[in-house]
N, C-alpha and C positions, 0 to 999 in steps of 0.2 A: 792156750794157757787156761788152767781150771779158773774157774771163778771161786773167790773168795764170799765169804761172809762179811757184810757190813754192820756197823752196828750206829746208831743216833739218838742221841739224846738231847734233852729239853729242861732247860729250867725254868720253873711257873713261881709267877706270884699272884696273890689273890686278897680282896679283903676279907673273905668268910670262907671258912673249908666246905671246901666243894663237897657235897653230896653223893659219891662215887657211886653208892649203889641205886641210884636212879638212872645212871647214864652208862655203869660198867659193860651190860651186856651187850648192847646195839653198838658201843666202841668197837668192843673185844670182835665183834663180827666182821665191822667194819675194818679193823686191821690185818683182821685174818685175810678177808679179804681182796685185798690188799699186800697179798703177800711175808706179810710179817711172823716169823719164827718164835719169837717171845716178845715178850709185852712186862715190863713195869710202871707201875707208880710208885714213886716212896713219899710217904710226908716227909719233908726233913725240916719244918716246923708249922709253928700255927697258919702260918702266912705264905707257906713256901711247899716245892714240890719238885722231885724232878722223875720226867720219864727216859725212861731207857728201851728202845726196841732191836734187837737183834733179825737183822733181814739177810736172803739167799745173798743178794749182791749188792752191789754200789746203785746199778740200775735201776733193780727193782724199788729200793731207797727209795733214791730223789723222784718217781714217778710218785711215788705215795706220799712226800714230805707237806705240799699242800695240806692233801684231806689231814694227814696225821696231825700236822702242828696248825695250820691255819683255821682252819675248820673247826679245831678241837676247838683254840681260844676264842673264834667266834662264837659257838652255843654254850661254852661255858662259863664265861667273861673271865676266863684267865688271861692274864698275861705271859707273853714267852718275855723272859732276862737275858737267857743265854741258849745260845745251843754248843754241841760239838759233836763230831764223826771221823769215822774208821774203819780200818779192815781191821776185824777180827783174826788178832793173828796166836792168841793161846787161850786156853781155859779148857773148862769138865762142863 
């Protein structure tokens, strides 16, 4: 059976907007990686954030879900709210 595309996302909350560009590049390495195909942040307000990563598979996912989401909000003192996951099954 081919392996699919998985994709995982994160919703963050924060008292102060993160600083992204002091921490973007050493992330962005670090997911690479790590396996990961694409990489979002969105502000979706003063307080709030959510990431989106598109990864090869389910596997490779949850071996990096630690570093990706735990990791991240220990050196950034974000908080995760919510997560959720999937196989990417359409899009461009």
């Amino acid at each position: 059976m081919a392996k699919t595309m998985y994709a995982t996302s994160a919703d963050w909350s924060f008292d102060n907007r993160p600083n992204v560009d002091n921490q973007v590049n050493d992330y962005i390495a670090q997911m690479k990686a790590a396996g990961a195909l694409h990489w979002f942040y969105v502000m979706t307000s003063e307080t709030t954030a959510r990431s989106m990563t598109v990864w090869p598979d389910k596997e490779t996912a949850h071996k990096a879900l630690s570093m990706a989401r735990d990791e991240a909000a220990a050196s950034t003192g974000q908080t995760i709210t919510g997560v959720c996951e999937g196989e990417v099954v359409n899009g461009f």
